[in-house]
KELUM-116513 format. One record per residue (C-alpha): x negated, y negated, z negated; residue number from 1. Coordinates in pm, 1 decimal. Layout:
// KELUM-116513
> X,Y,Z,NUM
...
// end
This chain:
// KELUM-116513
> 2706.9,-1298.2,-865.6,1
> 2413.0,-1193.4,-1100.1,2
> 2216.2,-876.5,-1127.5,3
> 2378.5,-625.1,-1346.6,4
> 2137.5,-559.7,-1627.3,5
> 1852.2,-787.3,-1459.5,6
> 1775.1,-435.1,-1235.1,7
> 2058.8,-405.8,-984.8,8
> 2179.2,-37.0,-872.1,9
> 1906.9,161.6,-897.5,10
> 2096.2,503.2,-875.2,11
> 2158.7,322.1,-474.3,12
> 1814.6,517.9,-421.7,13
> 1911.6,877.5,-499.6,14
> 1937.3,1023.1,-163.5,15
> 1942.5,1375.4,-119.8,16
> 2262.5,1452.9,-251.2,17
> 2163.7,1661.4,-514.8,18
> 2248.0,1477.0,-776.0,19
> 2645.3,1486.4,-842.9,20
> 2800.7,1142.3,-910.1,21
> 2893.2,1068.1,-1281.4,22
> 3227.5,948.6,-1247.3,23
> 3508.8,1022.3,-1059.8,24
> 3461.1,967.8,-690.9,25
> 3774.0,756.9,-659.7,26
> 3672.7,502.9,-907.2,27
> 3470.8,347.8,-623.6,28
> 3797.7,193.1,-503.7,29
> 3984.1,182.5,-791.0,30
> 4247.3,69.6,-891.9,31
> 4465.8,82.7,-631.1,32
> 4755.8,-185.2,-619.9,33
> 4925.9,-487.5,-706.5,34
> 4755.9,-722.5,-1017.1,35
> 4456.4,-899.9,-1091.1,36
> 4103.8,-808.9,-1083.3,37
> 3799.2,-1035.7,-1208.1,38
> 3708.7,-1102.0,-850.9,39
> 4069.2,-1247.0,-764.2,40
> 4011.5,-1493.1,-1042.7,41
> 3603.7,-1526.9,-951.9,42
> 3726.1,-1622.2,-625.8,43
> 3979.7,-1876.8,-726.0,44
> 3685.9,-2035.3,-958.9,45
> 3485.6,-2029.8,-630.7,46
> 3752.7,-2213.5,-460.5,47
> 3775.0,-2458.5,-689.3,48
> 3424.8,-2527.1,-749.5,49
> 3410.9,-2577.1,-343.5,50
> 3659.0,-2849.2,-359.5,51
> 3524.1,-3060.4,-678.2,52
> 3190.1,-3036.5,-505.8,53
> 3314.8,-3114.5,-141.0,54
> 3556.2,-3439.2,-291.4,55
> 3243.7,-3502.5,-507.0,56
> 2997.5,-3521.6,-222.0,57
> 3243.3,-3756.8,24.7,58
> 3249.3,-3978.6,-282.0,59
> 2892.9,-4026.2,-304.2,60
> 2805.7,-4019.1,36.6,61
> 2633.7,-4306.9,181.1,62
> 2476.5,-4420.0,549.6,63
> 2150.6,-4279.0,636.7,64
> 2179.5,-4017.6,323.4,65
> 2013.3,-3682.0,420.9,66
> 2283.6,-3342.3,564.0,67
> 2395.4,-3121.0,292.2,68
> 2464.0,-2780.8,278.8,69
> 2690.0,-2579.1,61.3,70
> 2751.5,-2207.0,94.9,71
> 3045.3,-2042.3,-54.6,72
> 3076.7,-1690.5,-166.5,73
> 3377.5,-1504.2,-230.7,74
> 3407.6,-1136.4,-299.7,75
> 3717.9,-1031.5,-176.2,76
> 3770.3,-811.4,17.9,77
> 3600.0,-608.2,-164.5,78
> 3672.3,-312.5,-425.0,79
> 3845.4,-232.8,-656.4,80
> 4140.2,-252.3,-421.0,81
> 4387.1,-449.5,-647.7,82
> 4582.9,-765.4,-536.6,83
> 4803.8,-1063.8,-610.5,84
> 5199.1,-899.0,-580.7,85
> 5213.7,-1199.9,-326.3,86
> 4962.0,-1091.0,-116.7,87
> 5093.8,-682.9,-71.4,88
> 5408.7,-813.1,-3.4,89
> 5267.3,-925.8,329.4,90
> 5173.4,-555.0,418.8,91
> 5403.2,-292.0,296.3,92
> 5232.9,-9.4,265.2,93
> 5478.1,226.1,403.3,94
> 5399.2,79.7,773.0,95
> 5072.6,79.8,739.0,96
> 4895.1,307.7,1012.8,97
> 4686.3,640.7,930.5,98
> 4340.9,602.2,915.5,99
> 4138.0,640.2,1251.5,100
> 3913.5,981.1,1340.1,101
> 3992.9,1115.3,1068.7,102
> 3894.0,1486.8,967.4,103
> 4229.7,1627.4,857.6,104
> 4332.5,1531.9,1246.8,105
> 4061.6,1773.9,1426.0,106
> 3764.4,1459.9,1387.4,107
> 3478.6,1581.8,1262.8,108
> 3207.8,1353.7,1129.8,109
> 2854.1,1303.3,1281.7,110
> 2655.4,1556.1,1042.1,111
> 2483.4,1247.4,943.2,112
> 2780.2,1068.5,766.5,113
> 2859.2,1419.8,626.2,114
> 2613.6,1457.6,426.7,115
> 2676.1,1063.0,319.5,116
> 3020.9,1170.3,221.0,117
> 2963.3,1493.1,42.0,118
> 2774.0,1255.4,-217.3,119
> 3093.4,1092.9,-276.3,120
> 3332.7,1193.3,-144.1,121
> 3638.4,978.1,-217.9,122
> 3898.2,1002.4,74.0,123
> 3902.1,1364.0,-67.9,124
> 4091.2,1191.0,-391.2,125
> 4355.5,1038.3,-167.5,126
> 4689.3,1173.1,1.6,127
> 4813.5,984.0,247.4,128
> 5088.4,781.9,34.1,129
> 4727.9,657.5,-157.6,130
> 4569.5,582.6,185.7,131
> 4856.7,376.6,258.2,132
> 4836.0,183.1,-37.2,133
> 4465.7,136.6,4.5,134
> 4484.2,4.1,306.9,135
> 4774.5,-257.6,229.7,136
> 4566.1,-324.1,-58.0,137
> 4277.6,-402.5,202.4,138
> 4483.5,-625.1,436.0,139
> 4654.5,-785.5,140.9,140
> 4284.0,-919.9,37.0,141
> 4184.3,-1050.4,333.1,142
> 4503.9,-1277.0,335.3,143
> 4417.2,-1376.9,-19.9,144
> 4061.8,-1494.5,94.9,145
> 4224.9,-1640.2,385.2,146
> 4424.4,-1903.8,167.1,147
> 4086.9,-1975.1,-68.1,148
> 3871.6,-2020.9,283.9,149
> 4232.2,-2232.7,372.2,150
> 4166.0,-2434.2,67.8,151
> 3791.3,-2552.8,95.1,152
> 3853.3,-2646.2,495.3,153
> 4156.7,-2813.8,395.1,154
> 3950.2,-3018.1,108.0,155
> 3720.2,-3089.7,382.9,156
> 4038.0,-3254.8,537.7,157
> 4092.8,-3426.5,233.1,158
> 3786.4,-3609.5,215.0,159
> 3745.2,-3725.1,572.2,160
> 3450.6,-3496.5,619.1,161
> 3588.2,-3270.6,887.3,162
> 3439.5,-3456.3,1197.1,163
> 3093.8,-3464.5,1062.6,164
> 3102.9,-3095.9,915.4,165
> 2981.8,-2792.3,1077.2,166
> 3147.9,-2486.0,920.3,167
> 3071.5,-2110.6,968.6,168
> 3255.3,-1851.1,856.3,169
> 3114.4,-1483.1,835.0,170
> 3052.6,-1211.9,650.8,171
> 2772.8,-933.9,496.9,172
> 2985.0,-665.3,621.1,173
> 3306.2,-425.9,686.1,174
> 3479.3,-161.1,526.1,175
> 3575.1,163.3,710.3,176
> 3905.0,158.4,538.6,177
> 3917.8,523.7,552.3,178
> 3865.8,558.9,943.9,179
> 3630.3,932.6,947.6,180
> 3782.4,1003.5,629.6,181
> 3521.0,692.1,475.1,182
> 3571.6,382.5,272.8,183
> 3333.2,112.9,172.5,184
> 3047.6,33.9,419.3,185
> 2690.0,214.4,462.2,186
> 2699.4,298.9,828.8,187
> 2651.3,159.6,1184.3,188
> 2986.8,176.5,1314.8,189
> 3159.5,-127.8,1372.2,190
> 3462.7,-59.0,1108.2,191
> 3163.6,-133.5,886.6,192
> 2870.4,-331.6,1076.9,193
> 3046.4,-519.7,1268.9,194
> 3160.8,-857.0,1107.3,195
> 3396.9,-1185.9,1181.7,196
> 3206.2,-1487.7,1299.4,197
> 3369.2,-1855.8,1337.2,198
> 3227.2,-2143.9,1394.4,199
> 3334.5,-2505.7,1430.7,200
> 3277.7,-2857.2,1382.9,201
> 3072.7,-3097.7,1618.8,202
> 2933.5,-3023.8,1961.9,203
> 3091.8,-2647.6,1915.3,204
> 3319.3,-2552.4,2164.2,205
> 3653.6,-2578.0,2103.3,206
> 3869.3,-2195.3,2142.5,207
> 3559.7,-2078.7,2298.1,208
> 3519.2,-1677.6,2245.8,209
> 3115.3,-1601.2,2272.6,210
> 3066.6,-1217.9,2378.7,211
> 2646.2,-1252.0,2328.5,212
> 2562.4,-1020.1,2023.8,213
> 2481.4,-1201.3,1761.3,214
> 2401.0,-1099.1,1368.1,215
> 2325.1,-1243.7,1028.7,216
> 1970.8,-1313.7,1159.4,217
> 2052.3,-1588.0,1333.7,218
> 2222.2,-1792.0,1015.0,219
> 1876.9,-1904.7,927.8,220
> 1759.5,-2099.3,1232.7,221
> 2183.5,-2222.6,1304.7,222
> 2186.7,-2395.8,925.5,223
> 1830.9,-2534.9,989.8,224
> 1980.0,-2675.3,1372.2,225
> 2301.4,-2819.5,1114.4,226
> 2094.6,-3050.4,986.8,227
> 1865.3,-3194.5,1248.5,228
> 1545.2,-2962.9,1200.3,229
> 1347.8,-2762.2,1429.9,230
> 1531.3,-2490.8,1374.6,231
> 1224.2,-2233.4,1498.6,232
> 919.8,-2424.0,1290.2,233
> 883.6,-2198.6,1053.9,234
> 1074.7,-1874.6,1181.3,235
> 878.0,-1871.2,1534.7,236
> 814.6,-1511.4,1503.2,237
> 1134.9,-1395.2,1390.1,238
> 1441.9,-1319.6,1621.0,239
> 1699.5,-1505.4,1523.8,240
> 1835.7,-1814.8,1718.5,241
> 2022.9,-2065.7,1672.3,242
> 2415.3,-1998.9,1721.7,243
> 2472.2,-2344.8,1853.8,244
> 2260.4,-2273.1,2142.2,245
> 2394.9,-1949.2,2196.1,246
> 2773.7,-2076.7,2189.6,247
> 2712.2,-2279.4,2449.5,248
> 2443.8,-2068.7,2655.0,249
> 2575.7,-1799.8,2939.4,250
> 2672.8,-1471.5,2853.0,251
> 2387.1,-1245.4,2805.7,252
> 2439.0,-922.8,2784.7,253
> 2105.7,-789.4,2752.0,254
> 2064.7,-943.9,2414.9,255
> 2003.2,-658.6,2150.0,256
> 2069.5,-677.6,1798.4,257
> 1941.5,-452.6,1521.3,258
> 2086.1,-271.5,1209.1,259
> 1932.0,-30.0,957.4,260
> 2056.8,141.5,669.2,261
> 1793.0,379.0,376.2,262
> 2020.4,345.7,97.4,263
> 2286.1,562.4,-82.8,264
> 2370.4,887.0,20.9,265
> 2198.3,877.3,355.7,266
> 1984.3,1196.4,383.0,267
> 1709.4,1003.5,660.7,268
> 1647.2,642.6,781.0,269
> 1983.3,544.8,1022.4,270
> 1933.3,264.3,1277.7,271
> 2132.6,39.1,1497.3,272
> 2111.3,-126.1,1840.6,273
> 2348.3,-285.5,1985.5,274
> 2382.6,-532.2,2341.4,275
> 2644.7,-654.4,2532.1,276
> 2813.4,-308.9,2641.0,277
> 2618.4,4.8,2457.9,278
> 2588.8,102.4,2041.5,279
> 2306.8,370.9,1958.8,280
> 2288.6,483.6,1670.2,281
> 1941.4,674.9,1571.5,282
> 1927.8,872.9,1260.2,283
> 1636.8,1058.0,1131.0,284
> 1636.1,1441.0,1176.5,285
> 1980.5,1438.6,1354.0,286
> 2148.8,1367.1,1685.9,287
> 2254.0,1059.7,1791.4,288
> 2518.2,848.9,1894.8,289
> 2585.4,648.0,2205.1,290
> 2897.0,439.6,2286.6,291
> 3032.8,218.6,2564.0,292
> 3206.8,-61.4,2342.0,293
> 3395.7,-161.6,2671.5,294
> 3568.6,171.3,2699.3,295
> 3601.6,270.2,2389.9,296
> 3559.3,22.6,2144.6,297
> 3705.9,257.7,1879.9,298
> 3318.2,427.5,1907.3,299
> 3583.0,805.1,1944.2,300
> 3369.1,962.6,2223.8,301
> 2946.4,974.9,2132.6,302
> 2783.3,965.1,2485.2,303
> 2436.5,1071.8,2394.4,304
> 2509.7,1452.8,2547.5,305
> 2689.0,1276.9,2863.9,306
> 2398.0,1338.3,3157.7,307
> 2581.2,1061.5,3329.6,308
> 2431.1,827.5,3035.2,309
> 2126.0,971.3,3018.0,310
> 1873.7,678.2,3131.7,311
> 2103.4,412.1,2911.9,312
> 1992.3,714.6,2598.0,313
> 1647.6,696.4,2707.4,314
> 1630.8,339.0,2725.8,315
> 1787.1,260.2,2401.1,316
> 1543.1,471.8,2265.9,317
> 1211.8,358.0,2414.8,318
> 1342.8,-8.4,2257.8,319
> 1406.6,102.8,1928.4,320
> 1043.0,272.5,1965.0,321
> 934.4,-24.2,2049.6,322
> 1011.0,-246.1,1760.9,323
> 934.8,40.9,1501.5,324
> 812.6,357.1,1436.7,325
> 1176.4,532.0,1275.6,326
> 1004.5,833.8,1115.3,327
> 748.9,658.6,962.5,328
> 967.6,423.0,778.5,329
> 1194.4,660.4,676.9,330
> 886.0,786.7,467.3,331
> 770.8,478.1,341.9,332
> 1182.9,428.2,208.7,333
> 1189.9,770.8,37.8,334
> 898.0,694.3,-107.2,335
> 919.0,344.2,-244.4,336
> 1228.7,438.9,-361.6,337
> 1147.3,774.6,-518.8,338
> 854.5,563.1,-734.9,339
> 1159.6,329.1,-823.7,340
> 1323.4,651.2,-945.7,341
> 1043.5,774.3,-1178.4,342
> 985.4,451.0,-1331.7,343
> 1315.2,452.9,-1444.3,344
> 1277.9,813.9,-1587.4,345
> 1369.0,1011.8,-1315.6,346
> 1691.2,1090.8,-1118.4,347
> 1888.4,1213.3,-1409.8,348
> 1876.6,900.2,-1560.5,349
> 1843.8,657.1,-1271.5,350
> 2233.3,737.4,-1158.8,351
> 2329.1,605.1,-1507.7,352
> 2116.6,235.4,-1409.1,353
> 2325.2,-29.5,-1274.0,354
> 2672.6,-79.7,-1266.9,355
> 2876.3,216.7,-1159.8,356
> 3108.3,59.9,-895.0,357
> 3047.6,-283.1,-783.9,358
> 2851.8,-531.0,-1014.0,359
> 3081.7,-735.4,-1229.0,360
> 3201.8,-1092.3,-1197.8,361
> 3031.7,-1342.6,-1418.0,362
> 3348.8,-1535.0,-1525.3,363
// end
């Protein structure tokens, strides 16, 4: 995927929510239903690509030739919400269940994510028969990248490279699939933070479920591990490790992993931690959020006013503090973005820069 226009989204900086969207809210997800977008057929390009390059590299491979690595990107799923006939037909819509927490059942949302939605507010577009849809649409997409992640391991097959390959398969984020009345990502909940994780190959433990936290941070040192180097040489300072080690390391529940989100919509700077048992959420100028993943996993009842959870509040807290000061970089991100604003003429034209959904295939 390129950069739309060589500048990217800039109108992702406008924050305050004073500045009314151009187009039509539901255009984020749109269009809703069976076809075929450009990232069905960039994804199927992908897919191919994967297994030339795969059948190409077990042709040319020769003893005591150096570990490669290929990473794969697919889009889906991903807006618009349109999909292969073949792939709805797995999920009819009409059985597909009513979003979680949402509003219209007595759920309000964290002031926080209120103001998010307010800036675009595009649940308000749909009636249930469209939430439906959307969310067959949703499911249908994930079985479609299934089959193309189904194709490269099965090319791996193919070329007698399966015993010697280390695979993981993950992901940058959610969607909230209309669960608080939100879709797309851009909050710490796990409907959008949280994210699959698979691993296999050599020296992984087979059907093995790891319950350690674990994030994207840790990709860098595990693909440096893959292929025989130190995976900490020159990331000694950062806090990823290794997910090899922590696959087949004990369960540690006191391992904390980090989130943070400054971008569109959000009124203030909204951070993450999360261990074993606990989320907090911190946000900038408003309450937060604590919840016991064990009990409630659905993240349905916020703990932080629970007196009974009051030291687990105060801890989470002091750690966050810890590892950064959250007002103070909330400041700094309003204003580096507000000087990326004015350079591109100010807010009234910076929502027109970049593209206005999702930035476009390049096939």
């Amino acid at each position: 995927m390129h950069i739309y226009g060589g500048h990217g989204m800039v109108w992702g900086s406008l924050r305050d929510g004073k500045i009314p969207f151009p187009k039509s809210t539901s255009a984020m997800i749109e269009p809703i239903g069976p076809g075929t977008s450009k990232y069905n057929d960039y994804d199927d390009l992908i897919a191919s690509e994967a297994e030339r390059w795969i059948a190409r590299a077990a042709a040319e491979q020769q003893p005591g030739d150096k570990p490669w690595v290929l990473f794969i990107g697919f889009v889906a799923p991903h807006f618009p919400l349109t999909v292969p006939q073949e792939f709805l037909d797995l999920y009819p819509p009409e059985t597909m269940p009513k979003p979680r927490l949402h509003p219209d059942d007595g759920n309000p949302r964290h002031p926080w994510l209120e103001v998010m939605h307010r800036m675009v507010p595009v649940d308000d577009t749909l009636d249930d028969k469209r939430r439906k849809l959307a969310t067959a649409c949703y499911y249908g997409l994930c079985s479609w990248v299934d089959r193309q992640v189904g194709r490269v391991v099965d090319a791996l097959a193919h070329s007698g490279l399966t015993e010697t390959t280390r695979v993981a398969y993950t992901s940058d984020h959610g969607d909230n699939i209309g669960a608080r009345g939100v879709w797309g990502k851009s909050n710490h909940y796990d409907d959008a933070a949280g994210v699959p994780l698979i691993l296999a190959g050599p020296d992984i433990p087979e059907g093995k479920v790891v319950e350690t936290p674990v994030s994207l941070v840790d990709l860098a040192p595990t693909i440096l591990d893959a292929v025989g180097e130190d995976p900490y040489a020159w990331s000694a300072n950062l806090p990823g490790r290794s997910l090899f080690e922590l696959a087949a390391a004990p369960y540690d529940s006191d391992r904390t992993v980090f989130s943070e989100y400054h971008a569109f919509g959000s009124p203030s700077a909204g951070f993450m931690l999360r261990d074993g048992r606990y989320k907090y959420n911190y946000y900038v100028g408003y309450p937060p959020e604590l919840f016991d993943l064990r009990a409630d996993p659905g993240e349905a009842h916020n703990l932080a006013d629970d007196t009974a959870h009051r030291e687990t509040l105060a801890r989470f807290e002091s750690k966050l503090r810890g590892m950064i000061d959250p007002e103070a970089i909330d400041i700094r991100a309003k204003a580096d973005q507000a000087a990326l604003i004015a350079r591109y003429g100010g807010p009234e034209k910076a929502i027109y820069v970049g593209a206005p959904g999702a930035t476009p295939a390049p096939v």
